[in-house]
C-alpha positions in Angstrom: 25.1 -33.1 4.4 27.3 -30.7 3.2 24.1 -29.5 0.2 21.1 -30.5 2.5 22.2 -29.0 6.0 22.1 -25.4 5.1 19.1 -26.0 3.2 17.1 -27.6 5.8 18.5 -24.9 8.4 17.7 -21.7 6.2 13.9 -22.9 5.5 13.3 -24.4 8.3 13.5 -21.2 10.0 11.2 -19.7 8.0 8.3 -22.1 9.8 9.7 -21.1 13.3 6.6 -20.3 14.9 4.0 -21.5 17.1 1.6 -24.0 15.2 -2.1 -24.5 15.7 -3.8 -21.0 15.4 -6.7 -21.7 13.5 -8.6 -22.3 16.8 -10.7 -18.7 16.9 -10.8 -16.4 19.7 -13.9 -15.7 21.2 -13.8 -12.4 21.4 -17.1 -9.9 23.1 -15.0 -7.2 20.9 -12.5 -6.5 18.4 -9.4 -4.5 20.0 -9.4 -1.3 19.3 -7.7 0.6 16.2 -7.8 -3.5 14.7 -8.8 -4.1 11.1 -10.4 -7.8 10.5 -9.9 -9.2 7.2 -12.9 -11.7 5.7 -11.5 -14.3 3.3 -13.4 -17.4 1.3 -10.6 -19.8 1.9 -10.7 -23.1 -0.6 -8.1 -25.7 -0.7 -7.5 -29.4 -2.2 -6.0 -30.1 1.1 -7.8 -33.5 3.3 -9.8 -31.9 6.3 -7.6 -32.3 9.6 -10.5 -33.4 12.2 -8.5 -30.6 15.0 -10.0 -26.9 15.2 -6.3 -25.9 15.4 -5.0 -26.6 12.1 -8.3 -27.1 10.2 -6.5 -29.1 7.4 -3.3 -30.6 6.8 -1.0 -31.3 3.8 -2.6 -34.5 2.3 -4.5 -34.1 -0.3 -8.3 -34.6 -1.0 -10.6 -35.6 -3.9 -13.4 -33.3 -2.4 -12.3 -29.9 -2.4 -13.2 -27.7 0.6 -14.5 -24.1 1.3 -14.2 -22.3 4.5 -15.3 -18.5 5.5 -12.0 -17.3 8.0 -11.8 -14.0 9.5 -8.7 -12.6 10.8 -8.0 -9.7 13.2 -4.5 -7.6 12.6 -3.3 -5.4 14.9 -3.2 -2.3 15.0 -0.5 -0.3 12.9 1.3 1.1 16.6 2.5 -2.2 17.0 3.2 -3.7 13.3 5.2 -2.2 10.3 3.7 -2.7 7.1 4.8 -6.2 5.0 4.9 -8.0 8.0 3.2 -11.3 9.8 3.2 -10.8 13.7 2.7 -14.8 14.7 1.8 -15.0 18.6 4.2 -16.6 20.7 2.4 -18.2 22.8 -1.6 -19.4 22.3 -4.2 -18.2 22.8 -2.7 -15.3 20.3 -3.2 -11.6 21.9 -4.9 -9.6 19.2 -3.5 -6.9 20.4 -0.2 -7.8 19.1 -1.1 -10.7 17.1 -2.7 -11.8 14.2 -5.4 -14.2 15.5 -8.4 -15.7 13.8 -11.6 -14.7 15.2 -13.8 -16.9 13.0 -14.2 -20.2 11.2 -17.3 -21.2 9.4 -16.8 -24.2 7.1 -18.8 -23.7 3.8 -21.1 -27.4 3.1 -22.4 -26.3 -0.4 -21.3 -23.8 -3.5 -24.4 -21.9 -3.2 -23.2 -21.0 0.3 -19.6 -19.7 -1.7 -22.0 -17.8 -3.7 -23.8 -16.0 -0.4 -20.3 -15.0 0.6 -19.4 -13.6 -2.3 -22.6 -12.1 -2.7 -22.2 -10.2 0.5 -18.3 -9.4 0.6 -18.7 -8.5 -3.3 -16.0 -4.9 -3.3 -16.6 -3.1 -6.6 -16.7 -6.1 -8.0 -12.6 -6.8 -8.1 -12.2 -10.3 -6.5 -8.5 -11.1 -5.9 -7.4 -15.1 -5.6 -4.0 -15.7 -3.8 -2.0 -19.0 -4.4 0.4 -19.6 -2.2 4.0 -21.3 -2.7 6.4 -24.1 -1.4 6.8 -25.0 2.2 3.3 -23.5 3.5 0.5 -24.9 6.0 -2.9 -23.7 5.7 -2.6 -21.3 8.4 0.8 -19.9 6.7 -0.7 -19.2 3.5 -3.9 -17.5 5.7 -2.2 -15.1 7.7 0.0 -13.9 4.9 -2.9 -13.4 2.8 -4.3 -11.8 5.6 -1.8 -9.4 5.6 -1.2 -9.0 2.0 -4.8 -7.8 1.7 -4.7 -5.6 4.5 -1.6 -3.8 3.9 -2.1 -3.6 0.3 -5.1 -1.5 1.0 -6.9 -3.7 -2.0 -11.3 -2.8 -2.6 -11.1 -6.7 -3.5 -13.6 -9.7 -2.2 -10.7 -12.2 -0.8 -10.0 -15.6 -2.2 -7.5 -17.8 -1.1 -6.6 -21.1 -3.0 -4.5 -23.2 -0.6 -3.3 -26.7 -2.3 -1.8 -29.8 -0.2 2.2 -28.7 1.0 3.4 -30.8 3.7 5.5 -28.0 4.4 8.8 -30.0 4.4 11.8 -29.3 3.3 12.2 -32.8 2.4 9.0 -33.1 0.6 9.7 -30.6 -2.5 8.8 -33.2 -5.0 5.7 -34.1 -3.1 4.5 -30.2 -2.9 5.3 -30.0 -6.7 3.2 -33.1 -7.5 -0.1 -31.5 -5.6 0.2 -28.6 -7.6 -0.4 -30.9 -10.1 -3.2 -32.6 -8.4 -4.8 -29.7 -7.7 -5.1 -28.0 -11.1 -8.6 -28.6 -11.8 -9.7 -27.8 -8.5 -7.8 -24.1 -9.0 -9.9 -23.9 -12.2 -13.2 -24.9 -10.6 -12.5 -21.9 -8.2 -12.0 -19.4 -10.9 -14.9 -20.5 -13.1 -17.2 -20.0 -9.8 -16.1 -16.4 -9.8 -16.2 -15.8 -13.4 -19.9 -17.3 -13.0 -20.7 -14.9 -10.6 -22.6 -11.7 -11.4 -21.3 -9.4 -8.5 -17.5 -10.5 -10.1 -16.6 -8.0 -12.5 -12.8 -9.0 -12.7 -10.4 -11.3 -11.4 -7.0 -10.5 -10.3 -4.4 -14.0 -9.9 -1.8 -13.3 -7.7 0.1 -16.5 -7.3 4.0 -17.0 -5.7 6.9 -19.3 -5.8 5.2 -23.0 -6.7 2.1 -21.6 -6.5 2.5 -19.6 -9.9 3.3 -23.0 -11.6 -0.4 -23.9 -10.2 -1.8 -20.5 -11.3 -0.3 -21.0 -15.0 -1.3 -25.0 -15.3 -4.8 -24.4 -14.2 -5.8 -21.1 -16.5 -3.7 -22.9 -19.2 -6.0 -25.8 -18.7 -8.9 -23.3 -18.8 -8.0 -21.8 -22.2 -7.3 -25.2 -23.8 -10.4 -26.2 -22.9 -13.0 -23.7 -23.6 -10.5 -22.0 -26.0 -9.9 -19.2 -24.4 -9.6 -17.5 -21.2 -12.7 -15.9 -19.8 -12.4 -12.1 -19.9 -13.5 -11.6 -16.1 -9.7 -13.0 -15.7 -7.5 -9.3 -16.1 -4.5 -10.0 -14.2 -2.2 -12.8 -13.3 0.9 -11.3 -10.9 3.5 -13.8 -10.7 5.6 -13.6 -7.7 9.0 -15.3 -7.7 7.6 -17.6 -10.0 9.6 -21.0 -9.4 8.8 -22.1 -12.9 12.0 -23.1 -15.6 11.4 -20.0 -18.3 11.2 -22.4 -21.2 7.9 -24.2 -19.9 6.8 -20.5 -18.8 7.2 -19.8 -22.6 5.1 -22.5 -23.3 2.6 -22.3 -21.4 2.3 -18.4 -22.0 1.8 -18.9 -25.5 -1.3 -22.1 -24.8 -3.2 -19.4 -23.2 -4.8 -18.2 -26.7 -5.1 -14.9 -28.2 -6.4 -13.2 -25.4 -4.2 -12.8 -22.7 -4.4 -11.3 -19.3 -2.3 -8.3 -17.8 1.1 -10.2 -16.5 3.4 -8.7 -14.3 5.8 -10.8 -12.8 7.9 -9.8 -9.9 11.5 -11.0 -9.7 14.5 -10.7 -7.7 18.1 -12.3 -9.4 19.5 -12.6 -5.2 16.1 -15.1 -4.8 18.3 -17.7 -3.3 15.5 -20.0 -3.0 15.3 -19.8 -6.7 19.1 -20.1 -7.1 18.5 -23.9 -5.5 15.8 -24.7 -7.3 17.7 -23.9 -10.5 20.3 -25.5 -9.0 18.7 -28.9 -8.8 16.5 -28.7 -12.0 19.4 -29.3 -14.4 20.5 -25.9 -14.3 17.9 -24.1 -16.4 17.2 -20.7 -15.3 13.5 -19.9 -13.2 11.6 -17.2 -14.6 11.6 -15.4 -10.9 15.7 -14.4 -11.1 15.8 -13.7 -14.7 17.4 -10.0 -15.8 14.9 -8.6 -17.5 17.1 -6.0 -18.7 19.2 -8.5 -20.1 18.5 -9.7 -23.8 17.0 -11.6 -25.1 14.7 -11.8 -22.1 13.9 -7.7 -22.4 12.9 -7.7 -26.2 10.2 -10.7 -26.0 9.4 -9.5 -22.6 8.7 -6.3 -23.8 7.1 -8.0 -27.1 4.5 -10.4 -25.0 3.5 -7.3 -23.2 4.6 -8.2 -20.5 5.6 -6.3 -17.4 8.4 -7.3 -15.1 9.2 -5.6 -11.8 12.9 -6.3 -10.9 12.9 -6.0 -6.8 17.1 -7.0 -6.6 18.0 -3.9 -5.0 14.6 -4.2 -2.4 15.8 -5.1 1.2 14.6 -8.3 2.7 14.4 -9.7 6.4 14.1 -13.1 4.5 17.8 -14.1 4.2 16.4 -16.4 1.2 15.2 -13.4 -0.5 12.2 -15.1 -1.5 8.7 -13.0 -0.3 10.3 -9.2 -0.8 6.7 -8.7 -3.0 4.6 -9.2 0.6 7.0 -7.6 2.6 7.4 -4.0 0.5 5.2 -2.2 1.7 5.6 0.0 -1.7 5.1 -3.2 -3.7 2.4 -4.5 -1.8 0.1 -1.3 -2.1 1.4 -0.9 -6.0 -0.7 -4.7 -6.1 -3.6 -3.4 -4.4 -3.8 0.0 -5.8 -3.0 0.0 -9.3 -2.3 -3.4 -10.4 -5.3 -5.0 -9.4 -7.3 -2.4 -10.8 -5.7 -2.9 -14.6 -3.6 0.4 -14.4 -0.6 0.9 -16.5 2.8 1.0 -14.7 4.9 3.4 -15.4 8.5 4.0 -13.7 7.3 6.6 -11.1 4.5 4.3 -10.6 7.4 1.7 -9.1 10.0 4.0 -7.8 12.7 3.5 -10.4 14.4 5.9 -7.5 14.9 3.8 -4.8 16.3 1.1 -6.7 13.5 -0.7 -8.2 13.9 -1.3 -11.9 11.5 -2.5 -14.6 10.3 -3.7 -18.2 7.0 -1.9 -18.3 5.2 -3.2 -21.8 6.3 -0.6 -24.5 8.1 1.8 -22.5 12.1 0.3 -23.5 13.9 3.3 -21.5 12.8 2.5 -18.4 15.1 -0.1 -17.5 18.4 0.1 -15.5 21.6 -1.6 -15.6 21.1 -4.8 -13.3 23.9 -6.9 -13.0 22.7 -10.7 -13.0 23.1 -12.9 -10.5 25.2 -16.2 -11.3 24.7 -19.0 -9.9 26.2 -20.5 -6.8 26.3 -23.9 -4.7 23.6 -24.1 -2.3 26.3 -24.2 0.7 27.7 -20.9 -0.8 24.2 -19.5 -1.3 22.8 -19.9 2.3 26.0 -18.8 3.8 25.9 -15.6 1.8 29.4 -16.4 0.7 29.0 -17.1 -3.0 31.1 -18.3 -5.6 30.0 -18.3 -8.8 29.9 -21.4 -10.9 30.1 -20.7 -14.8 26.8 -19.4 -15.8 25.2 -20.2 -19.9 24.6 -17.0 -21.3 20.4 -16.0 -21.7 21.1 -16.2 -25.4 22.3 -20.2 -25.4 18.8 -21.1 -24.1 17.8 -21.7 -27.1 13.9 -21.7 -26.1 13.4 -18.9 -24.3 10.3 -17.4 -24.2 9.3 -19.0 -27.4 7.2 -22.1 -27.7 8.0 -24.5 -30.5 5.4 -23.5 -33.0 6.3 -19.4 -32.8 8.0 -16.4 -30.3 6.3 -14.7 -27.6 4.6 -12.3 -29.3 
C-alpha cells in the first residue's frame, strides 16, 4: 500500500474530469474568436457502440478511422499548453473544448479524401499518445497541441487500446505491442499519398515505444525507412535506453531528424525505472552527462533537456504540451526540418540542450537520482544509490556497433 497508494492517487488525478465528451454539439455557429481543429483520428482500439466515448480500451483486429473536429476557445479564456475539460456536459464552447463533429471513416479511400482536402503544404504530423489515456484524452490534447503549436500540418492521431488504469500498465504496454502493425499501416498510407510531402512522428511516454517498434518494423522490412518520414520527436520517451539503442541502430542507414525531449524530475519515469529492474528511461537521462552527450551528439541526435521547465503536472510528465515555448518550437521549426540552435530553445530561461554538432551548448544539469515511489510522489525524496551512466555497459550502442 505503502508503493501503490501514492501511485494510484497522483495518476489518478490526472483523469479527474468529466468522461463522455465525444457526443458533438450541434452547434448553428462556432463561438466567436474559436479556432476548430480537423483531425483523421485512427486507432486499434474495439468500437464502444455509445456516441460519448466512441471507443474504449480493448483492442480490435479491425483498425478504425474517424474524421473529429474540435472547437477551442478562444485565447481570453485559455493560456497556451493547456486542456480546458468542461465540467459539466453538454461542454460550453465558450470555455470548453467540445467536439463539434464525428464522422466515422468506412473505407481507406475515404482517409484518402480527407487528406486530400486537409492536405497543409504537404507536412502531415502523426501524434501517438502515452500511458493512462482514453480516446477522448489523447483527442483533446492533440487538439490542443496542434492548435497552440501553430503547426501548417494535416492532423493525424494514432490512438492504440489504454484502459487507462493505473493498475493495467502491463496491459497498456502489451497493446503497444499489438498495435505495431497497425501504426505502420497508418504511416505507409501517408507516405503513399501524393499531397504528403513529409511526415513528422511526434509520439510521448509509451507511445514512443509504439512510434520506435512500428518504424523499426518498417525499415526491417522494406530495408529502410521511407524518406517522406523526416522527423520522429520523442517526448518523455518511457523506453529503457539500452533497447532505445537498439532499436535506433535497426532503423538502417537513413535515419530521420530525432529530437527527444526529456526532463531528469519526470517522476513518472522515475517509477517506471523504478519497477523495470532499475535501468535508466531514455526520457530522464542527462544528456550533458557522458557518455550519453558524446554518442548523443555522434547519432546526430538532438536532445532538449526541459528539467528547469515549470510544470502544473506534479508528475512532471507532459511539460513538452504544456510549454507554450516548446510546443510552438514543434510546430514551427521542428516539424518543418529546421536546425535547432540554442537561441532557437531559450538556453536563457533554463532550457538546456545537445543540438547535433554544436558540443558548447550544453549546461551543467545536475542528474536526478532515483527515489522510492512513496518519496517521489510526495516530493520528499531520498535518493537511493544511483549506477553511474558509464556502468551501463550498452548504452546507446547495439551489440554489433555504437551509435554512430
Amino acid at each position: 500500500m505503502a508503493v501503490t497508494l501514492p501511485l494510484v492517487l497522483a495518476l489518478s488525478a490526472c483523469g479527474g474530469h468529466v468522461k463522455g465528451v465525444m457526443q458533438p454539439l450541434d452547434l448553428a455557429a462556432e463561438p466567436r474568436g474559436n479556432a476548430v481543429v480537423d483531425m483523421l483520428v485512427a486507432t486499434s482500439r474495439q468500437p464502444s457502440d455509445n456516441p460519448a466515448t466512441l471507443f474504449s480500451g480493448e483492442r480490435s483486429a479491425l483498425p478504425s478511422i474517424t474524421d473529429v473536429a474540435v472547437s477551442i476557445p478562444s485565447g481570453k479564456v485559455r493560456a497556451a499548453g493547456t486542456v480546458q475539460w468542461p465540467k459539466k456536459l453538454p461542454p460550453n464552447p465558450e470555455t470548453d473544448f467540445a467536439v463539434v463533429r464525428v464522422q466515422p471513416l468506412a473505407t481507406a479511400q475515404q482517409g484518402r479524401d480527407w487528406v486530400h482536402r486537409h492536405a497543409s503544404g504537404g507536412h502531415a504530423m502523426v501524434f501517438i499518445h502515452g500511458f493512462n489515456n482514453t480516446y477522448e484524452d489523447s483527442v483533446f490534447r492533440f487538439a490542443q497541441i496542434v492548435h497552440d503549436s501553430g503547426a501548417d500540418v494535416t492532423p493525424i492521431l494514432f490512438t492504440w487500446p489504454s484502459r487507462a488504469k493505473v493498475f493495467d500498465y502491463n496491459y497498456d504496454k502489451e497493446s503497444t505491442n499489438y498495435s505495431r502493425t497497425a501504426l505502420e499501416m497508418t504511416l505507409k498510407a501517408l507516405v503513399e499519398d501524393k499531397n504528403i510531402k513529409d511526415i513528422t512522428i511526434l509520439a510521448h511516454s509509451m507511445g514512443t515505444w509504439l512510434a520506435m517498434e512500428s518504424i523499426r518494423q518498417m525499415a526491417i522490412r522494406d530495408g529502410s525507412l521511407p524518406k517522406k518520414i523526416e522527423n520522429v520527436i520523442l517526448a518523455s520517451p518511457d523506453i529503457d535506453v539500452d533497447v532505445f539503442s537498439r532499436q535506433w541502430s535497426e532503423l538502417g542507414d537513413r535515419k530521420p531528424n530525432f529530437t527527444i525531449f526529456v526532463s531528469q524530475d519526470d517522476r513518472a519515469l522515475a517509477l517506471s525505472r523504478y519497477i523495470s529492474g532499475d535501468v535508466q528511461r531514455l526520457g530522464q537521462i542527462n544528456p550533458a552527462e557522458e557518455p550519453y552527450r558524446t554518442k548523443l551528439e555522434n547519432a546526430g541526435i538532438t536532445v532538449v533537456d526541459l528539467t528547469k521547465v515549470k510544470s502544473t503536472d506534479r508528475l512532471n510528465h507532459g511539460k513538452f504540451a504544456e510549454s507554450p515555448q516548446i510546443v510552438q518550437l514543434i510546430g514551427q521549426r521542428l516539424v518543418t526540418g529546421q536546425t535547432l540552435t540554442d537561441s532557437d530553445i531559450g538556453v536563457g530561461d533554463g532550457i538546456t540542450a545537445i543540438v547535433a554538432g554544436t558540443v558548447n551548448t550544453v549546461g551543467k544539469v545536475a542528474a536526478t537520482t532515483v527515489a522510492t515511489p512513496v518519496d517521489l510522489l510526495s516530493g520528499n525524496i531520498r535518493p537511493l544509490p544511483k549506477k553511474k551512466p558509464a556502468d551501463s555497459g550498452a548504452t546507446f550502442q547495439s551489440e554489433s556497433a555504437p551509435l554512430n
